[in-house]
N, C-alpha and C positions, 0 to 999 in steps of 0.2 A: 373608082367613082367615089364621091364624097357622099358619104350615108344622110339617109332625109335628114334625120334630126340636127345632125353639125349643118346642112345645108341652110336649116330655118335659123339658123344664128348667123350665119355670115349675110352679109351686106353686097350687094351685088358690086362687081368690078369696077371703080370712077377710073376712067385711063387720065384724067389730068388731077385726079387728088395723085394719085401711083407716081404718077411724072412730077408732083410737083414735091412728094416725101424726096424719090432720086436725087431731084437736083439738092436740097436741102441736109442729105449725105452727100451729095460733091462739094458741097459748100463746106465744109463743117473740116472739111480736109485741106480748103484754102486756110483756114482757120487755124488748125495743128501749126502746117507750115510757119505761116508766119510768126504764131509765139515759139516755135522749136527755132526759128532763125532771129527771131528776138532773143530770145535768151543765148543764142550762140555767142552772140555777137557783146554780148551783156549791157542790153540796150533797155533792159526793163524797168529801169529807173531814168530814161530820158525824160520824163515828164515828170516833175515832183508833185504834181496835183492830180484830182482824180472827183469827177467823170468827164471834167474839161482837161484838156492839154496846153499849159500854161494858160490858163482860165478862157481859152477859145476851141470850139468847133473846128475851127480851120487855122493853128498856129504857126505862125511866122516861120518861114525855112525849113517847113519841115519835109517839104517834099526836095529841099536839097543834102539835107542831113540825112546819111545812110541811118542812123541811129535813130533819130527821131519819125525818121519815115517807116523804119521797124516798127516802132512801137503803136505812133498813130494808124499805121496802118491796118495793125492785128484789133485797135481798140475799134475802130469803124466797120470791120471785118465783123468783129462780135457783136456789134448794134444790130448789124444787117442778120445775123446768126440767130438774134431774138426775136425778131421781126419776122422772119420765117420759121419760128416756130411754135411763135404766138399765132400768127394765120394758118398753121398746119393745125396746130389744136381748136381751134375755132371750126374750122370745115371739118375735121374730123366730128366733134361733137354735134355738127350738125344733119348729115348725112349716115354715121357709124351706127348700125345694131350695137357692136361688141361694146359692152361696158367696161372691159377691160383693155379694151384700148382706149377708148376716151380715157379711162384712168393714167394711163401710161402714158400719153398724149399731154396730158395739164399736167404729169409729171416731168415729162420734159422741158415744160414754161419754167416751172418752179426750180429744178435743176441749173437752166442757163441762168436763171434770176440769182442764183445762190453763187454758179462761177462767176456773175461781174462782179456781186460782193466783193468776193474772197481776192478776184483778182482786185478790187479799188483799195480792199485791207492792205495786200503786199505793199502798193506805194504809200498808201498814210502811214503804214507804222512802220517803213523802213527805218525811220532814227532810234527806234526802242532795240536795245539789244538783249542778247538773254546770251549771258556771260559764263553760262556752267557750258553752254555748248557752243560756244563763238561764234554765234551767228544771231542773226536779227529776225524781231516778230513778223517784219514783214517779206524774208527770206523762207518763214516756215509756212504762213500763207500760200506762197510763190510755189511750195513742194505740193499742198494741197489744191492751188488750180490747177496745176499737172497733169493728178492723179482724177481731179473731177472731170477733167475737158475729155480723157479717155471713155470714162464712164458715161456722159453727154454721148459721147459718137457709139454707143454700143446703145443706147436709147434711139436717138434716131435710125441708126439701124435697125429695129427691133421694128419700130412704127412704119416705116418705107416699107420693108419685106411683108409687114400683116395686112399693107394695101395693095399687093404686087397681084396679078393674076393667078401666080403658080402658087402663093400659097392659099387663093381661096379656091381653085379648081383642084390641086390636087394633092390628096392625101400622102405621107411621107409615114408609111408603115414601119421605122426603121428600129432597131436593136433596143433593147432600156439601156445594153452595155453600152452603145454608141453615145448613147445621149450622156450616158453617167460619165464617158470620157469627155467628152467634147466641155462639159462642170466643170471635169479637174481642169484641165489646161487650160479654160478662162480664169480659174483662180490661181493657177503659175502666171499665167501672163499678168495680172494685177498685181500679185507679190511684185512681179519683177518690175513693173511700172512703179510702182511704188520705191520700190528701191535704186531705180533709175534717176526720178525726180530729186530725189535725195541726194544723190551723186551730184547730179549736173549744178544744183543749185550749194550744195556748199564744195565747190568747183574742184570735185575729188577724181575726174576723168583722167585724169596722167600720174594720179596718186601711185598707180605701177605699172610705167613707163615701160614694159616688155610685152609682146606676144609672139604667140602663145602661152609664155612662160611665164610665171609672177615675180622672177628674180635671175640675175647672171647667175651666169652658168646651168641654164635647164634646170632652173630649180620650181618643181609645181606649188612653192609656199614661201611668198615675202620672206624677205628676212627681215623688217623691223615692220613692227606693229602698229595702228594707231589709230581715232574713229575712218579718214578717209580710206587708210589703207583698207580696211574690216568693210566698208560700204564697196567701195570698189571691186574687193576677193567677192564679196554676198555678189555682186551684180554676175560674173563673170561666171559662179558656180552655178547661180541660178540659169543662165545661159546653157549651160550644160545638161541641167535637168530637162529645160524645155526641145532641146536638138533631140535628146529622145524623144519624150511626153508628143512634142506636136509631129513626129513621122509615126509615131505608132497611133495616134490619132487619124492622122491622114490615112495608112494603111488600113484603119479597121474602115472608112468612109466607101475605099477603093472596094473590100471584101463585102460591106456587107448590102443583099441584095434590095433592102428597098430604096438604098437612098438613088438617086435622079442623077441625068448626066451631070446637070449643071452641079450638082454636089460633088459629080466626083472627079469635075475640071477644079473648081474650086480649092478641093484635096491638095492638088497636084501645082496649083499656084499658092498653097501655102508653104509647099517643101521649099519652091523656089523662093520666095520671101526668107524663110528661116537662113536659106544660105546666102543670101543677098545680106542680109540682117549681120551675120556672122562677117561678110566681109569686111563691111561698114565698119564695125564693131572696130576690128582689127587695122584700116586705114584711121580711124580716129585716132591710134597712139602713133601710127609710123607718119599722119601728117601735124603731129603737136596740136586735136586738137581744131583742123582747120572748120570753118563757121560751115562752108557748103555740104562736108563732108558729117559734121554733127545733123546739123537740119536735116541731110537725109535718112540718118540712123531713124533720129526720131522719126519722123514722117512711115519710114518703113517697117518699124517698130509698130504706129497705127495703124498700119495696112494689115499687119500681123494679126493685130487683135481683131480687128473687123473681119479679117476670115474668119478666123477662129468663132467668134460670137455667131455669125451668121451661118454659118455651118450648126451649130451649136442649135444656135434659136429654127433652123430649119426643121433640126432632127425632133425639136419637139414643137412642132405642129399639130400634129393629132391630142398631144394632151392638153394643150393650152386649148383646144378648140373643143374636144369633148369634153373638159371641166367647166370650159367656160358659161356663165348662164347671162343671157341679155340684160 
């Protein structure tokens, strides 16, 4: 049972604010999609303008153009992504005891307000280059909506879950070591997001065109060096770290006794994403590469992280909600 005093802070159960966070995490993963198949495709400069696509709402051919329909479609995608979460933070601040979700809530306005930026920066200063590292200012923008758009979906996750039933009826007693693991591996998985966007965008994914091996003849280390090769080895070693990190996570979810079924089906479909993850990984160099097969690294890669956080942000329910003050 949830003790009187965390009881007088939570906000009784809205089942259509609950339904309407959900849908707004499904949404958010149409979202991924489509910029992880934009940038497959390297359609992210189909539009040289920005926040119109070639100064219209609705651009000429673009629903017949695979490339242009990439692009416009991710940009219409993230309208609607603000839209729902500018009206999620409105309702929330209207009906929510918890101050710290309202907080968290107009932090995610401010979040998506900050990825259109960064994503309308990539297209205007794609012409400026920055020549000590061959690539362009609006190519390094491009790394950083990446890395923001992941952090976006572990916000709305966060906000969904804090309006779900299960986390206002029932307390999640579980380990301080669960939760201290559940930290590390969200900060593997963001290393490795971070070093991923960086790959994909200064287009270093075939930089070592072997797997499982880095070089002929079974050799575990390139034989010539160079920044894609080094971003490439980092993605691949960090891949390594986390096939541990996220099974001995999972196992401690499965061992320990407060956590809930639902936490510890969750566990058991995050093993199977990490090896799902790892196939993908491995079909990206034996298909040179191919767009469907990238898009779904990525995409699966987010599904990744979103257990991971959600697992995470479950395990610490009782402290978020006993610290919290209205």
């Amino acid at each position: 049972m949830t003790s009187p005093n965390t009881t007088s802070r939570l906000s009784a159960h809205n089942p259509a604010l609950a339904i309407f966070g959900a849908l707004g995490c499904a949404w958010v993963f149409v979202l991924v999609t489509l910029g992880a198949f934009t940038t497959s495709i390297g359609a992210g400069m189909a539009f040289p303008d920005w926040p119109l696509s070639n100064g219209s709402l609705n651009p000429r051919g673009w629903l017949s153009n695979l490339a242009m329909f990439a692009e416009h479609s991710h940009r219409l995608s993230a309208g609607a992504m603000g839209t729902v979460t500018l009206v999620l933070a409105a309702w929330i601040g209207k009906v929510e005891r918890r101050a710290w979700l309202r907080r968290l809530a107009w932090f995610g306005v401010g979040l998506v307000l900050a990825q259109a930026v960064v994503g309308g920066l990539r297209v205007l200063l794609e012409p400026d280059e920055v020549k000590s590292i061959d690539t362009s200012v609006g190519e390094l923008f491009a790394m950083l909506h990446a890395f923001l758009g992941q952090l976006f979906v572990c916000v709305l996750i966060a906000i969904a879950t804090a309006c779900s039933r299960a986390w206002i009826d029932r307390p999640i007693p579980v380990s301080p070591g669960l939760r201290r693991a559940g930290v590390l591996c969200c900060a593997f998985l963001f290393v490795q997001l971070a070093i991923a966007a960086v790959m994909r965008h200064i287009n270093a994914g075939l930089a070592i065109p072997f797997f499982p091996w880095s070089g002929p003849g079974h050799s575990l280390l390139p034989e010539a060096w160079n920044f894609k090769v080094a971003i490439h080895f980092a993605h691949r070693a960090m891949a390594g770290v986390l096939a541990v990190a996220l099974v001995w996570f999972a196992a401690k979810t499965w061992r320990d006794p407060g956590t809930s079924l639902g936490m510890r089906c969750a566990a058991s479909m995050l093993v199977s994403l990490l090896a799902l993850q790892i196939l993908l990984g491995a079909a990206i160099i034996r298909t040179f590469r191919d767009p469907a097969v990238t898009t779904g690294h990525v995409l699966v890669g987010a599904l990744t992280l979103a257990t991971t956080f959600w697992l995470t942000w479950r395990a610490h329910r009782d402290v978020l909600e006993s610290g919290a003050s209205s």
